[in-house]
C-alpha positions as CSV (number, residue, x, y, z in Angstrom):
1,X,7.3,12.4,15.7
2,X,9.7,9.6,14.3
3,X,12.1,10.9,11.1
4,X,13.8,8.9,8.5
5,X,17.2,8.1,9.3
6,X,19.5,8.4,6.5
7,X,19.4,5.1,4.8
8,X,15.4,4.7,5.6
9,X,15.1,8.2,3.9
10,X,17.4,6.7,0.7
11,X,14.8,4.2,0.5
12,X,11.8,6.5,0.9
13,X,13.8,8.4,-2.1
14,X,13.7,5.5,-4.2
15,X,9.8,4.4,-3.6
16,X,9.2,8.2,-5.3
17,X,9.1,9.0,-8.5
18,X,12.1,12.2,-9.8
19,X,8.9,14.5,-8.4
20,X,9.2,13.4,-4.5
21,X,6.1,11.3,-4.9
22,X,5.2,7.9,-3.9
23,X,4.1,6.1,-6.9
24,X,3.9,2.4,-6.2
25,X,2.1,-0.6,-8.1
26,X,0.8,-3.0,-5.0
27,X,0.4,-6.5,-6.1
28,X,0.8,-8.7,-2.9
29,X,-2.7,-9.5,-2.7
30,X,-3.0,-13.7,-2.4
31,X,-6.4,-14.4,-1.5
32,X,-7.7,-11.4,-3.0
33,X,-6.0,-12.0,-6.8
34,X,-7.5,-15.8,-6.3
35,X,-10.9,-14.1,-6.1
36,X,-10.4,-12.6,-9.2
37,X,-8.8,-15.3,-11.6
38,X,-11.5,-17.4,-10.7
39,X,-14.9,-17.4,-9.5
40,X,-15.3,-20.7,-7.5
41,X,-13.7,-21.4,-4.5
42,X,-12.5,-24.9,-5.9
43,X,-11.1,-23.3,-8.7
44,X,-9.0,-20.5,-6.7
45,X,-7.7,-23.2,-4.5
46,X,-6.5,-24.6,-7.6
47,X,-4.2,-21.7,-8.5
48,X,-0.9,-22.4,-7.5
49,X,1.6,-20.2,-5.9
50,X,3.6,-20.2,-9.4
51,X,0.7,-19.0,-11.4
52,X,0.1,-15.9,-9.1
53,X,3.4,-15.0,-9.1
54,X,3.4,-15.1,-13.0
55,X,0.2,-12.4,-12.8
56,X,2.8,-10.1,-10.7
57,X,5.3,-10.1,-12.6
58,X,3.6,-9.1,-15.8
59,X,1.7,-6.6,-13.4
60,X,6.3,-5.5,-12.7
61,X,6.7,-5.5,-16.1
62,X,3.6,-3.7,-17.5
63,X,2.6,-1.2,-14.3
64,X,5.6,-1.0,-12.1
65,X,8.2,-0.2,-15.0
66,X,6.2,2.7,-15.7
67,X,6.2,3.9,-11.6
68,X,8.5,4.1,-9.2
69,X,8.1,1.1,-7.2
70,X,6.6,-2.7,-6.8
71,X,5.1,-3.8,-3.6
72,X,4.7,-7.6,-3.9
73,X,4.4,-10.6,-1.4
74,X,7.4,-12.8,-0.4
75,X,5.8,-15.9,-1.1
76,X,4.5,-15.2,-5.2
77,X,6.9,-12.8,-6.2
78,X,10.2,-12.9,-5.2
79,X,12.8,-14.0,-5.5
80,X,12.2,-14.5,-9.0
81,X,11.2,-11.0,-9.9
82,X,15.0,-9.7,-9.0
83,X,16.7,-13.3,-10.3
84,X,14.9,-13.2,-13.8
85,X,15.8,-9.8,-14.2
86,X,11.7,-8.8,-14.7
87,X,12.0,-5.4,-12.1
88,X,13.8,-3.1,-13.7
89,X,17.5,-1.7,-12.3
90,X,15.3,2.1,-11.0
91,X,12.5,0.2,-9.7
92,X,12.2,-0.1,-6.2
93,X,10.7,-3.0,-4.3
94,X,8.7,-3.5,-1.3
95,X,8.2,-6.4,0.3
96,X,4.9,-7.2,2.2
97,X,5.2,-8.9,5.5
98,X,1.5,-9.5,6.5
99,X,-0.1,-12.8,5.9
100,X,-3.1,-13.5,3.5
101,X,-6.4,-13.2,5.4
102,X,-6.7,-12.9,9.9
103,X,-7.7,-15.0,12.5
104,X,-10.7,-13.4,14.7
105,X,-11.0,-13.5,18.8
106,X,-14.0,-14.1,20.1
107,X,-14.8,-10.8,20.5
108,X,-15.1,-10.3,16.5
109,X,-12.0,-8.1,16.6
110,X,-9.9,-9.4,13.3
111,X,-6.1,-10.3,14.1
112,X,-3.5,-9.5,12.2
113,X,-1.0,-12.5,10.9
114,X,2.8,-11.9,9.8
115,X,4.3,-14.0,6.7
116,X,6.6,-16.6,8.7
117,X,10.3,-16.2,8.9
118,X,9.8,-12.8,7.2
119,X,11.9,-10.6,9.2
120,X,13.6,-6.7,8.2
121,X,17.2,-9.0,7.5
122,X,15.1,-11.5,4.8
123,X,12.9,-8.7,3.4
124,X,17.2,-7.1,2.9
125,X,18.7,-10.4,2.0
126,X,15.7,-10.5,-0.6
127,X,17.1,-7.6,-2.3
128,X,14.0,-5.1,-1.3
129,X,14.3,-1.7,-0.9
130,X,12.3,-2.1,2.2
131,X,9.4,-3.9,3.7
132,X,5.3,-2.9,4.5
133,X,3.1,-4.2,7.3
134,X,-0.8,-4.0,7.4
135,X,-2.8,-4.2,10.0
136,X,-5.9,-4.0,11.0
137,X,-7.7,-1.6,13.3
138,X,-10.5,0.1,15.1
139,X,-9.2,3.3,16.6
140,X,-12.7,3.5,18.6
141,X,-12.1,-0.1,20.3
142,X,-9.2,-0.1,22.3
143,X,-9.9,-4.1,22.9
144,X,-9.7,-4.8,19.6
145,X,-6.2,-3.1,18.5
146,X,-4.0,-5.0,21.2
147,X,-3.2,-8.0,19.7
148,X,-2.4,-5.8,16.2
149,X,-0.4,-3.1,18.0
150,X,1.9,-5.8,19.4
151,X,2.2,-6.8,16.1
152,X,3.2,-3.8,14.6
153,X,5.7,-2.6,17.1
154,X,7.4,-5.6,16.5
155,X,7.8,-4.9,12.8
156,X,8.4,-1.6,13.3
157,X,11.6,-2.3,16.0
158,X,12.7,-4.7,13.7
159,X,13.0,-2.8,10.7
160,X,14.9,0.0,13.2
161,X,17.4,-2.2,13.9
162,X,18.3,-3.1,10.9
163,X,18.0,0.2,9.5
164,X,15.7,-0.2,6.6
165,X,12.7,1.5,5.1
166,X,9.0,0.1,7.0
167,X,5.7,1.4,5.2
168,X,2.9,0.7,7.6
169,X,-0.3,0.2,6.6
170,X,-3.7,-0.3,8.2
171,X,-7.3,-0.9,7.4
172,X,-10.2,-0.5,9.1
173,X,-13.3,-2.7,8.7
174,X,-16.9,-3.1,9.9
175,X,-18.0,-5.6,13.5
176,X,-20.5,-8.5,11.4
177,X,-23.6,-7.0,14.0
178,X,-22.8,-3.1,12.8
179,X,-25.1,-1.1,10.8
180,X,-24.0,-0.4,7.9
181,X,-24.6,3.4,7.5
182,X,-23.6,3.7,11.1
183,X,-19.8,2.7,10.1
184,X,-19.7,4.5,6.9
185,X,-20.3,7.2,9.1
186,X,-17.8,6.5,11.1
187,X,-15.1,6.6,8.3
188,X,-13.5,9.6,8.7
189,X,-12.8,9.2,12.4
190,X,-11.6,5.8,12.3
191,X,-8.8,6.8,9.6
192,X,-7.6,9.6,11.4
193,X,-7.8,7.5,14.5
194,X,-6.0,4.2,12.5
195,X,-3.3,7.5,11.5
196,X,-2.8,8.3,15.0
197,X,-2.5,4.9,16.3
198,X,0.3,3.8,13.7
199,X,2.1,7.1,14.5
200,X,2.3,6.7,18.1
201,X,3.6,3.6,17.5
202,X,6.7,5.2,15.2
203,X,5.6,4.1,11.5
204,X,7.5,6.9,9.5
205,X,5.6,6.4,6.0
206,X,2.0,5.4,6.2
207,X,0.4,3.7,3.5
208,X,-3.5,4.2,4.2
209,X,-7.6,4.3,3.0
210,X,-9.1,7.0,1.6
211,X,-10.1,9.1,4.8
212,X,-13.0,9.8,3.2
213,X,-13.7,13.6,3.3
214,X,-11.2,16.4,2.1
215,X,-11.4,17.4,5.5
216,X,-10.4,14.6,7.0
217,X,-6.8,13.9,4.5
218,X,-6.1,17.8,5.9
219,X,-6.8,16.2,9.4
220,X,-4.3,13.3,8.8
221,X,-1.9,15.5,7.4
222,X,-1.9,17.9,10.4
223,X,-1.5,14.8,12.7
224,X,1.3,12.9,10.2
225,X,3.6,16.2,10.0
226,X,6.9,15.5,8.7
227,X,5.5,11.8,7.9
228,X,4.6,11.1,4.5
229,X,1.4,9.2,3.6
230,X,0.1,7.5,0.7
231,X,-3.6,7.0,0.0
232,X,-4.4,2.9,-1.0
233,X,-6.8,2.5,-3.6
234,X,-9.0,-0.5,-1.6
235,X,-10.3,-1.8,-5.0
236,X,-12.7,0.8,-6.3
237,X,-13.6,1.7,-9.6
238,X,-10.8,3.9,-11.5
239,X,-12.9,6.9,-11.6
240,X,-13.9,6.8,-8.3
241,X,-9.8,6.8,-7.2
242,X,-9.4,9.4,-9.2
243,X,-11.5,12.0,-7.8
244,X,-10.0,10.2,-3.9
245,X,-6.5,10.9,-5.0
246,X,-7.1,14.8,-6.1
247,X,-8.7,15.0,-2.7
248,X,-6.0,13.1,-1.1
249,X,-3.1,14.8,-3.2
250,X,-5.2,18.0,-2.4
251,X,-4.8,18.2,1.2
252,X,-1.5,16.7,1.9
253,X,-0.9,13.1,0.5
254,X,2.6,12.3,-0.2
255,X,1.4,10.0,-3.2
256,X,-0.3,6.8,-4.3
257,X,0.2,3.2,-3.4
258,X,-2.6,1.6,-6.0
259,X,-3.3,-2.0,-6.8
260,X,-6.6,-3.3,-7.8
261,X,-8.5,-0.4,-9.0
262,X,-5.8,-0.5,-12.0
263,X,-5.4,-4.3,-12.7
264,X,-8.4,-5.9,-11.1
265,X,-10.4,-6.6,-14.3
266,X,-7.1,-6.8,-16.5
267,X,-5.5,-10.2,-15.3
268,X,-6.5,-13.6,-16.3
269,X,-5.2,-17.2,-16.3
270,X,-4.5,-16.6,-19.6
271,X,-1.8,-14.5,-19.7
272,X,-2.4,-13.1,-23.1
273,X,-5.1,-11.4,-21.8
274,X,-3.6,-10.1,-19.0
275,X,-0.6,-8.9,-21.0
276,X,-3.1,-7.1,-23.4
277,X,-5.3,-5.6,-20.7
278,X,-2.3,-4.4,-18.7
279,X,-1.4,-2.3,-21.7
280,X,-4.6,-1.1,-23.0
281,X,-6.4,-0.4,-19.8
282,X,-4.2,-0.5,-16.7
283,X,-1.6,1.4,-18.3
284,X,-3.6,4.3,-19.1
285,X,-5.6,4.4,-15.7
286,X,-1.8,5.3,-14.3
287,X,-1.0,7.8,-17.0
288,X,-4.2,9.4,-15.2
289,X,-3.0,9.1,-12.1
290,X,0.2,10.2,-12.7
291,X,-1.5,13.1,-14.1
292,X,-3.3,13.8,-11.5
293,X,0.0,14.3,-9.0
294,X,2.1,15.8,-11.1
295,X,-0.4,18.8,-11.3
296,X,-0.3,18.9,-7.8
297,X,3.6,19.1,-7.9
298,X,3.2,22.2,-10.5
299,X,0.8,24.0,-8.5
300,X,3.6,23.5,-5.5
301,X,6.0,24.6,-7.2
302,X,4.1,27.8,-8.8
303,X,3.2,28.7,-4.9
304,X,7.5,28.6,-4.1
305,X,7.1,25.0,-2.6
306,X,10.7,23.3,-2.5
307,X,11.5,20.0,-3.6
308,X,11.8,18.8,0.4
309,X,9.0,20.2,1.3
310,X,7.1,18.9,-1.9
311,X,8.4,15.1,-0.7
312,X,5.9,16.4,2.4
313,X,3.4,17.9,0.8
């Protein structure tokens, strides 16, 4: 099993919260945040790189100033969110290095695509606390996890040499001729099968789906054991994250690394709206959340838990 080295564990320090938990706002969504300013494709096509990277930062200054950490794309967000001064001096920053969207073989297997020139010394020289990766995967297809394995190893060597914090994250997804029920089924298996995948390769902090059963977040934690996770919201209604975290938080999770289940219906082109939303709706949702981990922490630290172990837990 891979362990932090001492600066990758002073950055997986800084991504938590005073409690030992990952609490981090993920905006690096592209494509995905087009989707939701607009409706058309035309229109999302129309919204520059500039006006997405305005949505993220008042997403930094609204969410992420109230966490412990910002994960945001290098192409949006930075470098003006450390130039203008809108993260705050004890907020961390991640640095996403996977590229919007994935190119598909003929098989149907989706392939993963890094951000170009995006490397563990820019993701430094960007002033991040450290980088994440996602890629896909199908931990019942061998064939299909080749091509993203590759990918990931890279990352995750280049992030070793330079000594520096690597979150890896992956995602699983349905073949266009699979049944529906049979792959919600399938769930579960795939997650703790994505978990074991990313770990053999050496990822040291995994950012991941809901696994989908309590069961199965006990199963990934068993298999993770000194590596921390963090369950991924995946877009779905508040409530329904809610009740995924306490599971998640429950049976081992590390923490939350949440996007658009708290801002998805808060931003707008017009940023009044966005700025209002963010504070009347978004905000609240992570006071919830927050809520919801740091009962977990008391009820660790009522049961004799220890503040390193509780960074595990």
């Amino acid at each position: 099993m891979s362990r932090l080295t001492t600066a990758e564990r002073r950055g997986y320090q800084q991504i938590c919260g005073n409690d030992g938990a990952m609490m981090v706002i993920a905006c690096d969504q592209r494509g995905g945040m087009r989707s939701l300013l607009a409706k058309e494709p035309q229109a999302q096509a129309a919204i520059s790189d500039k006006t997405l990277g305005d949505t993220k930062a008042d997403i930094a200054r609204f969410l992420a100033s109230k966490a412990s950490c910002v994960l945001v794309d290098p192409i949006c967000a930075v470098p003006a969110l450390v130039d203008e001064r809108i993260i705050q001096r004890d907020t961390a920053l991640l640095i996403g290095l996977d590229a919007s969207g994935w190119d598909t073989s003929p098989e149907g297997y989706r392939l993963s695509k890094l951000v170009p020139g995006i490397t563990a010394r820019r993701v430094r020289e960007l002033g991040a606390t450290g980088g994440k990766i996602m890629v896909y995967l199908r931990s019942d297809r061998d064939k299909a996890n080749a091509h993203n394995i590759q990918v990931l190893r890279q990352c995750i060597d280049d992030f070793a040499r330079e000594d520096l914090l690597l979150v890896v994250e992956f995602l699983t997804y349905k073949f266009d001729d699979e049944d529906d029920g049979a792959y919600k089924a399938l769930i579960p298996s795939l997650i703790v099968g994505g978990s074991k995948i990313c770990l053999d390769c050496g990822s040291k902090v995994l950012k991941i789906p809901y696994p989908g059963t309590p069961g199965a977040c006990a199963e990934v934690t068993k298999l993770a054991g000194d590596v921390p996770w963090a369950v991924l919201s995946a877009g779905v209604d508040h409530s329904t994250f809610l009740g995924q975290v306490e599971d998640a938080m429950r049976n081992g999770a590390s923490g939350v690394i949440a996007g658009r289940s708290l801002w998805k219906d808060c931003i707008s082109l017009d940023r009044s709206i966005t700025r209002e939303r963010l504070e009347s709706v978004a905000v609240p949702r992570l006071r919830e959340i927050q809520a919801v981990i740091a009962a977990h922490f008391k009820n660790a630290t009522s049961q004799g838990i220890s503040q390193d172990q509780k960074e595990h837990a």
